[in-house]
C-alpha positions as CSV (number, residue, x, y, z in Angstrom):
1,X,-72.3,8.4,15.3
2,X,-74.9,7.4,12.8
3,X,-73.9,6.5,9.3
4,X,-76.1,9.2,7.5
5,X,-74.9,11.7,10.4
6,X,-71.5,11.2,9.4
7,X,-72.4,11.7,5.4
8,X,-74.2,14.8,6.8
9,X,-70.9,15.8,8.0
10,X,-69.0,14.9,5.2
11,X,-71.0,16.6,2.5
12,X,-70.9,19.7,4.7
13,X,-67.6,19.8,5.1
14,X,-67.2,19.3,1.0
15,X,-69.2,22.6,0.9
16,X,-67.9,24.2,2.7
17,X,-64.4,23.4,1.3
18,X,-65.9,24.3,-1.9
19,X,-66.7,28.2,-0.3
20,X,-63.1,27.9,0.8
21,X,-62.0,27.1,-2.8
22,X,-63.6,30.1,-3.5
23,X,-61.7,32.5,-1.1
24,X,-58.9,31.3,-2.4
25,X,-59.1,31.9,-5.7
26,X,-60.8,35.1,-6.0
27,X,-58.2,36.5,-3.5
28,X,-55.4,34.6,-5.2
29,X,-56.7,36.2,-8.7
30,X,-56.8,39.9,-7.0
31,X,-53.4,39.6,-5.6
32,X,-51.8,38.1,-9.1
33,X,-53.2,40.9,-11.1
34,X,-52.0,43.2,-8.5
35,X,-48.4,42.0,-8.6
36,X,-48.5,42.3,-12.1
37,X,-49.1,45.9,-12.1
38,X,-46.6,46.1,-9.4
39,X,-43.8,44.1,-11.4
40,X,-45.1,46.2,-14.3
41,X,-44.7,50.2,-13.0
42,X,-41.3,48.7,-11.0
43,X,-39.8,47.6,-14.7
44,X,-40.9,50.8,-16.1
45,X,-40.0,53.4,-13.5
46,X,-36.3,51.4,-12.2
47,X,-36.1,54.4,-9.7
48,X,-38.7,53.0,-7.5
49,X,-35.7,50.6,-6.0
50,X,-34.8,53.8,-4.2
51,X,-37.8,53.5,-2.5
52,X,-37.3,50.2,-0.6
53,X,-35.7,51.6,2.2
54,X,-38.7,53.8,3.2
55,X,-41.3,51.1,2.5
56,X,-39.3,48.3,4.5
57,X,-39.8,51.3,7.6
58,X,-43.4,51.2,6.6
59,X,-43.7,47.7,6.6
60,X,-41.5,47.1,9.8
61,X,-43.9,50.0,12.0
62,X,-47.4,48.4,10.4
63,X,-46.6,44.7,11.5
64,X,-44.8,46.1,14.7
65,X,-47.4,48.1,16.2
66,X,-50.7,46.5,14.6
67,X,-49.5,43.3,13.2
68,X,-50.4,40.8,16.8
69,X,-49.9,37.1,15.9
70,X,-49.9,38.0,11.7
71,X,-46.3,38.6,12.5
72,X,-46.0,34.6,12.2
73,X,-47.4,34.0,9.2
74,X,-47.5,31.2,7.8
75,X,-46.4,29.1,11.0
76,X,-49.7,30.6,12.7
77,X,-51.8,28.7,10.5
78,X,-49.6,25.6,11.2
79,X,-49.8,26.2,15.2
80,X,-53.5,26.9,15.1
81,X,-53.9,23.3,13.5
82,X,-52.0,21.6,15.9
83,X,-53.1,23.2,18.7
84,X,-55.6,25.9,18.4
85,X,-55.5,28.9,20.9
86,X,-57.4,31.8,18.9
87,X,-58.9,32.6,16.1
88,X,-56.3,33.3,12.7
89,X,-56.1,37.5,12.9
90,X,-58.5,38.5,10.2
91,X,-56.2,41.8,9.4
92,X,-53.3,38.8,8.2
93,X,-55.1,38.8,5.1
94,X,-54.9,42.8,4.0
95,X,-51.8,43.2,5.3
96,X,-50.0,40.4,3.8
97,X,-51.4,41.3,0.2
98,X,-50.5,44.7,0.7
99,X,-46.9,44.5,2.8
100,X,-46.2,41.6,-0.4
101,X,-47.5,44.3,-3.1
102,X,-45.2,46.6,-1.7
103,X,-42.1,44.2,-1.5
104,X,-42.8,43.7,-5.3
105,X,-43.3,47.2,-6.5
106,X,-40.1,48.2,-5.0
107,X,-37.4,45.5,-5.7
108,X,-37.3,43.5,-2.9
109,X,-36.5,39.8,-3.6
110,X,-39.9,37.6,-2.7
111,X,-42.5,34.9,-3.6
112,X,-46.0,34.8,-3.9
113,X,-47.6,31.7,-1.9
114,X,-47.0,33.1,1.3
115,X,-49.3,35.9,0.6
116,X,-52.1,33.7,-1.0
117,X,-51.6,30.9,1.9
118,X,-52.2,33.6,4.6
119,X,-55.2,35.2,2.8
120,X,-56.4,31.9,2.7
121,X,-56.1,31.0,6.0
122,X,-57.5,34.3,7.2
123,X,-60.4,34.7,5.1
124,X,-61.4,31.0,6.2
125,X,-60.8,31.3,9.9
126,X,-62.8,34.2,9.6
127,X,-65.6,32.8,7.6
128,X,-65.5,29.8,10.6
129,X,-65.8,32.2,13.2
130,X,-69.4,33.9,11.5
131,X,-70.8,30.3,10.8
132,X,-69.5,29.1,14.4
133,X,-68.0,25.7,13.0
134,X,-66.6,22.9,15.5
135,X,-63.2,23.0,16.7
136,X,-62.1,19.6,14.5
137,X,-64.0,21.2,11.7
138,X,-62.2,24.7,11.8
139,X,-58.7,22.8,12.1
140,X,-59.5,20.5,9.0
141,X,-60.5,23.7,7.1
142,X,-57.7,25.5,7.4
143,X,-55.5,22.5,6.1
144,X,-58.0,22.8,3.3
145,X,-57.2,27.1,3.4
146,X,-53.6,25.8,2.8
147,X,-54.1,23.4,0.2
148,X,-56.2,25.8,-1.8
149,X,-53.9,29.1,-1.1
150,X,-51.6,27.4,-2.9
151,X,-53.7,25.2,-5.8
152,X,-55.2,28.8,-6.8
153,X,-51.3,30.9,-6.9
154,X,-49.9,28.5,-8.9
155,X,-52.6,27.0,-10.9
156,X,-51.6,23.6,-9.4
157,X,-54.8,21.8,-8.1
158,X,-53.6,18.3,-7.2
159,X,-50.4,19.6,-5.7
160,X,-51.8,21.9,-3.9
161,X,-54.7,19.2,-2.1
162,X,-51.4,17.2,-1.3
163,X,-49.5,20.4,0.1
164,X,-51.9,21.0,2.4
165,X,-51.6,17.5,3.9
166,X,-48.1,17.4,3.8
167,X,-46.7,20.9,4.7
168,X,-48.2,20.6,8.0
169,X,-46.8,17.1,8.9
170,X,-50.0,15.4,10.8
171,X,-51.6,13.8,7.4
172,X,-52.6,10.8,9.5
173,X,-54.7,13.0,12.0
174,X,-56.5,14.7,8.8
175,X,-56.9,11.7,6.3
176,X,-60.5,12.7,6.2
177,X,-59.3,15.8,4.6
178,X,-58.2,14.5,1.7
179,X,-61.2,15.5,-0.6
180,X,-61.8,18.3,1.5
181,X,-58.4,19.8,0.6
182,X,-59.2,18.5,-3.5
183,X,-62.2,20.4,-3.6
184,X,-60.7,23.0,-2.4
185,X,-57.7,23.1,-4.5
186,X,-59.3,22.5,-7.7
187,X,-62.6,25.4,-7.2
188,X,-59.5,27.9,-6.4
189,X,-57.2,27.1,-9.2
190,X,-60.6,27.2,-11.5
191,X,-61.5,30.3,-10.3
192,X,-58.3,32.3,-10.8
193,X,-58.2,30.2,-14.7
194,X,-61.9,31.2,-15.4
195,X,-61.0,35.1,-14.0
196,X,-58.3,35.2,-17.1
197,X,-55.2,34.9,-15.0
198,X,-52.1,33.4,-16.3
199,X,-49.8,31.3,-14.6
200,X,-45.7,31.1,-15.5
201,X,-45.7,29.3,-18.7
202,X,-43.9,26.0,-18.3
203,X,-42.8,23.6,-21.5
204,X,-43.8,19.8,-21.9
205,X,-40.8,17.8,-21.7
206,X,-42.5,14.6,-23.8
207,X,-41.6,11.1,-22.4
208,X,-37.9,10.4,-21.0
209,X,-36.6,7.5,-21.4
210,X,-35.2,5.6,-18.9
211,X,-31.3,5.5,-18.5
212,X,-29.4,4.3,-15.8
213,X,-27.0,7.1,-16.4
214,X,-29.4,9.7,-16.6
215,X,-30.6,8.3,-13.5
216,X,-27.6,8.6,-11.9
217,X,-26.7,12.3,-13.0
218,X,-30.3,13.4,-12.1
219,X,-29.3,11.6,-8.5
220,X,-26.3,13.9,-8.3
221,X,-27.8,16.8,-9.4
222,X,-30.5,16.5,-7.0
223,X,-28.3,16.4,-4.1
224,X,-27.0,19.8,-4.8
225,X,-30.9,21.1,-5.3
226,X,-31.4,19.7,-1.6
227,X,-28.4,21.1,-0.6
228,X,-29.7,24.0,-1.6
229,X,-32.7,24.5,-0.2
230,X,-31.0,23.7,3.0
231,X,-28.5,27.0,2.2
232,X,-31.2,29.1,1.4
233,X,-33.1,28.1,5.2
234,X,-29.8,28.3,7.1
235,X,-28.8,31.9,4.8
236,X,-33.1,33.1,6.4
237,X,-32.2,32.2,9.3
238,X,-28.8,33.6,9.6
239,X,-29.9,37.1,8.1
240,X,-32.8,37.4,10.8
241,X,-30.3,36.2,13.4
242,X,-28.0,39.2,12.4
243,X,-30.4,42.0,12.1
244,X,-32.2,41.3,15.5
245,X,-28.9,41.1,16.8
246,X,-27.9,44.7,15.2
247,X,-31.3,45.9,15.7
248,X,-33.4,45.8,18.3
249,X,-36.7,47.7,17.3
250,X,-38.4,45.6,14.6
251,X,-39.0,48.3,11.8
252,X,-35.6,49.4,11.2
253,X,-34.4,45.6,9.7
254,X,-36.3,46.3,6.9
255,X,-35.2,50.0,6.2
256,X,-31.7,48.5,6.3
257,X,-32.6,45.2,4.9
258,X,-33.6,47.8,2.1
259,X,-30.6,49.6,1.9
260,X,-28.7,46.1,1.5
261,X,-30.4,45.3,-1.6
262,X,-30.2,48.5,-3.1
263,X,-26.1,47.5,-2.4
264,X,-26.0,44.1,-4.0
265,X,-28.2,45.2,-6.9
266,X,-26.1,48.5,-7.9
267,X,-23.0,45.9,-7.0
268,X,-24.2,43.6,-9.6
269,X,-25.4,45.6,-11.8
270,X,-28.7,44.0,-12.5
271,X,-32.1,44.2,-11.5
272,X,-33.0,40.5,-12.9
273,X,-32.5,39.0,-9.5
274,X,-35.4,41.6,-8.0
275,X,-38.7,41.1,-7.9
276,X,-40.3,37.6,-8.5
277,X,-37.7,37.3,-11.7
278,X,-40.2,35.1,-13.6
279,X,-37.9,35.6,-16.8
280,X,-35.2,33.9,-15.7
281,X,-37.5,30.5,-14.7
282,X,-38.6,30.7,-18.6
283,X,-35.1,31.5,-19.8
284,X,-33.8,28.4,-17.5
285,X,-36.8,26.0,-18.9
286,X,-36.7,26.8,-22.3
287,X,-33.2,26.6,-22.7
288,X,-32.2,30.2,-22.8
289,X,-29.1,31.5,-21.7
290,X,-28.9,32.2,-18.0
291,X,-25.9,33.7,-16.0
292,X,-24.3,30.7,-13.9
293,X,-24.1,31.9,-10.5
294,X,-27.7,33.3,-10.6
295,X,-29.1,30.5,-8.0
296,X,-26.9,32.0,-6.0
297,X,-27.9,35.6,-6.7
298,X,-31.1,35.1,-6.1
299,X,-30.7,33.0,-2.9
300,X,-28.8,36.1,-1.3
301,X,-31.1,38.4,-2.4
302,X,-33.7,36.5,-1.0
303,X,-32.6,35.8,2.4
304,X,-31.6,39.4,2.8
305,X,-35.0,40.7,1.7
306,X,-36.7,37.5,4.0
307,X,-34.8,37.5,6.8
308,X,-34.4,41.5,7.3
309,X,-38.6,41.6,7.8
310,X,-40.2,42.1,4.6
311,X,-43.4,40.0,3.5
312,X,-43.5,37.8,0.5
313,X,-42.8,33.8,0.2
314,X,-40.4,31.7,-0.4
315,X,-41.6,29.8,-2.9
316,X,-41.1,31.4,-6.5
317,X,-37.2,32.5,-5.3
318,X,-37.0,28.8,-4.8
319,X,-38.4,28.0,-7.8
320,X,-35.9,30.8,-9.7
321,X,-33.1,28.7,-7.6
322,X,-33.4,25.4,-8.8
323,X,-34.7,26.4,-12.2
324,X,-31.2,28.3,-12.9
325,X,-29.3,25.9,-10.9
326,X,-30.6,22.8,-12.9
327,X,-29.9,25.0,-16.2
328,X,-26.0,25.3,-14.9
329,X,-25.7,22.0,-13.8
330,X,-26.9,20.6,-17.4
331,X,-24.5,21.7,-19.2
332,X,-21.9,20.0,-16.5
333,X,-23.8,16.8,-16.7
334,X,-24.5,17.0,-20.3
335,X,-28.3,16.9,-20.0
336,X,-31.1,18.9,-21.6
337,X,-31.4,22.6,-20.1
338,X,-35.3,22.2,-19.9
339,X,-34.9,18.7,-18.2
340,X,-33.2,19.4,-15.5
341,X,-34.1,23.4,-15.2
342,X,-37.6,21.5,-14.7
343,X,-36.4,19.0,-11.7
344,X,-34.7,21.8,-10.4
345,X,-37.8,24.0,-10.3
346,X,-39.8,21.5,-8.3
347,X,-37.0,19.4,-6.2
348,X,-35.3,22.5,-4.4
349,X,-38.8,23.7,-3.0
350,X,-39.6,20.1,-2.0
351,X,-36.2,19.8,-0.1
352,X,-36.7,23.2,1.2
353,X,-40.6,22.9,2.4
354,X,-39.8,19.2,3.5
355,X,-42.5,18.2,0.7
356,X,-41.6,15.8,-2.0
357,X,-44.5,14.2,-3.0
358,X,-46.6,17.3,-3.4
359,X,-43.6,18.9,-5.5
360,X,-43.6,15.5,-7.8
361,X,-46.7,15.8,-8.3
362,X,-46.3,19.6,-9.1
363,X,-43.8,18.4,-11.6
364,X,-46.6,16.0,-13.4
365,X,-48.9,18.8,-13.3
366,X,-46.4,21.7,-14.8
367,X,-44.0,19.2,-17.5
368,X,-46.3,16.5,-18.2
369,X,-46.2,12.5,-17.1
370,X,-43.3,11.9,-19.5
371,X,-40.8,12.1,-17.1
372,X,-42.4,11.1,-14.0
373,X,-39.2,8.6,-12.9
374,X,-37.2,11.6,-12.6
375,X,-39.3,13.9,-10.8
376,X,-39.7,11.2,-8.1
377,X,-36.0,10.1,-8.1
378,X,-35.3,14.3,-7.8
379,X,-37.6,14.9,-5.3
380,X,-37.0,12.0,-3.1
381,X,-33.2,12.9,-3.4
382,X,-33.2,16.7,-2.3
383,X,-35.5,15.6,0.3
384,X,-33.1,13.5,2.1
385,X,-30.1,15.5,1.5
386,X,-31.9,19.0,2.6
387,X,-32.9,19.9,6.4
388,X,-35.1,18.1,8.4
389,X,-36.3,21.9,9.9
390,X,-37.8,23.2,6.8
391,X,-39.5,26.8,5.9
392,X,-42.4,25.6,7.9
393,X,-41.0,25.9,10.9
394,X,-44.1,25.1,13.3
395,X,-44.3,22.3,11.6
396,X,-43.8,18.7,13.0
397,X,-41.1,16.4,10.8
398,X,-39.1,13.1,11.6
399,X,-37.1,13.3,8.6
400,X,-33.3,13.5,8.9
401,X,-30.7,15.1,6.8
402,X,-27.6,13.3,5.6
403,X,-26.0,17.0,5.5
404,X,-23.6,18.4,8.2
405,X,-25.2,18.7,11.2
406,X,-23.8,21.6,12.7
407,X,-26.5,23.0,10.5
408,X,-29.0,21.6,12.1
409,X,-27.8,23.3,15.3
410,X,-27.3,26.5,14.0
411,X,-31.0,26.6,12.5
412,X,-32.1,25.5,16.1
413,X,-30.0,28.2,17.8
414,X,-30.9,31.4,15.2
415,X,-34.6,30.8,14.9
416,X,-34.8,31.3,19.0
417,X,-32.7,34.4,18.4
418,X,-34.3,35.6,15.6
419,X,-38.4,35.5,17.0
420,X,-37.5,38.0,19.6
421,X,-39.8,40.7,18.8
């Protein structure tokens, strides 16, 4: 190939990475101000957790009956890089944003990225299939759809060009990507920022210094945030192993999965683990009071509300996680709430989604460059004490986990289980 045939190319592809970007973001800003209204009305009309029950059935019978290969999410955008077979459903993207609207509005326990991810994907698989791109170039832009799915949610541009790369393990095959998947990234973030949507406010920590014995207690700590992530994937796992094993039509785990949360949230007594509980990430990183075992709360909740077949993603609960469990563990470790809620917030995902250096670099991007050391140091650390088999199933990883490995096993064993239609 020609050299100004293969700038043709490039520059093309940065275009149309840039209409990607866009996708992104104005479907990332629609679905944002939609969840607000949903978090909204569900705050101001507490009833509506009665409800989940009946929207889990609808849920369950719309991704049963009509749902195809949207069922597998995220992992189908992951597969369809890998080894494309057929085009990315274009109905993922409507029925994600409004199965995840849903979830929201009436207490279940979710995230947000898997929604803007799959619009993504779908919006730009679709928009490949009217231009009639190349194979290669429809598998590099839907690393970009990932990268800018998730730049545009979370108002994180640079991590979200590196998640892209990373999430879906083959960054040497897709090296040429790289700007691609920053173009994307940045146009989507910009787009939801320019459209007046607000992100979760997070504090500057200011430079850190260097200690040796900070170093070491952030070490310990982040072993517990990888440990973690690996209990929330192995609690996923083990709910969707137990529900297809208790039921074997598809729609009534959620109505059920409803009915458990309802349970565990008039057991507790509290609806602050419901929801996206975005007040207690700023409670944890500002240094406000949080209830100790609330990592744990909100891991339950989550799996339950995951694993039983409602839509949503994974990421904010994670976030909640190790922004709570980094506030409990400061006070252990004599450390400053804010530092270590803030390691916490970024380190358990990274364990979790098997992607540390895109979560440092979310941590640069959300606290600042002052302590940069210890996002690394976290990061690095919860990565190799959380699974090698991380939310991202479909993808490919060769990293190993210094946990037990029965877990490993189990993970192996109730995926197969759980994919049973």
């Amino acid at each position: 190939m020609t050299l100004p045939k293969r700038l043709g190319e490039q520059l093309l592809l940065l275009l149309m990475s840039i209409g990607v970007g866009l996708l992104a973001g104005l479907s990332s800003a629609a679905f944002l101000l939609t969840l607000e209204w949903a978090t909204s009305t569900r705050l101001a009309h507490p009833a509506l957790l009665f409800g989940l029950p009946v929207a889990g059935l609808l849920i369950g019978l719309v991704y049963h009956y009509a749902g195809g290969r949207a069922v597998e999410g995220n992992n189908l955008l992951i597969d369809e890089i890998h080894d494309p077979q057929a085009w990315v459903p274009s109905r993922m993207a409507p029925m994600i944003f409004v199965g995840t609207v849903i979830t929201q509005l009436f207490g279940g326990s979710a995230g947000r990225e898997g929604a803007a991810i799959q619009m993504s994907g779908s919006l730009t698989d679709w928009a490949s299939r009217l231009l009639r791109v190349s194979s290669a170039q429809r598998r590099v832009l839907l690393v970009v759809a990932i990268s800018a799915g998730f730049g545009a949610v979370f108002g994180v541009p640079l991590a979200g060009a590196v998640f892209g790369l990373e999430v879906q393990r083959r960054t040497s095959r897709h090296l040429h990507a790289v700007l691609p998947c920053l173009f994307a990234s940045v146009t989507g973030s910009a787009v939801v920022t320019w459209l007046g949507v607000t992100h979760t406010l997070t504090p500057e920590l200011g430079r850190v210094e260097l200690s040796l014995i900070v170093l070491l207690k952030v070490a310990l700590a982040a072993m517990a945030f990888g440990l973690l992530g690996t209990a929330f994937s192995v609690s996923v796992h083990a709910v969707k192993w137990v529900f297809a094993k208790l039921f074997s039509w598809f729609p009534a785990r959620p109505f059920f999965g409803g009915l458990a949360v309802i349970a565990l949230s008039l057991l507790w007594q509290t609806r602050i683990y419901n929801g996206l509980s975005l007040g207690l990430i700023e409670r944890s990183l500002f240094g406000g009071p949080v209830p100790t075992w609330a990592f744990a709360a909100k891991l339950v909740l989550t799996a339950v509300t995951i694993g039983s077949g409602f839509v949503g993603g994974e990421v904010t609960p994670l976030f909640v996680m190790g922004a709570t469990l980094g506030a409990s563990l400061a006070v252990i470790l004599d450390l400053p709430v804010p530092f270590l809620a803030a390691l916490g917030f970024v380190a358990v995902f990274g364990g979790a989604a098997n992607a540390p250096i895109a979560c440092t670099v979310m941590g640069l991007e959300l606290f600042g460059l002052g302590a940069a050391p210890y996002f690394l140091l976290a990061c690095a650390v919860s990565f190799a004490w959380s699974s090698h088999r991380g939310l991202y199933s479909a993808a490919d990883s060769s990293s190993r986990s210094l946990y037990v490995p029965w877990f490993v096993e189990f993970l192996r064993r109730s995926k197969r289980v759980a994919e049973i239609p």
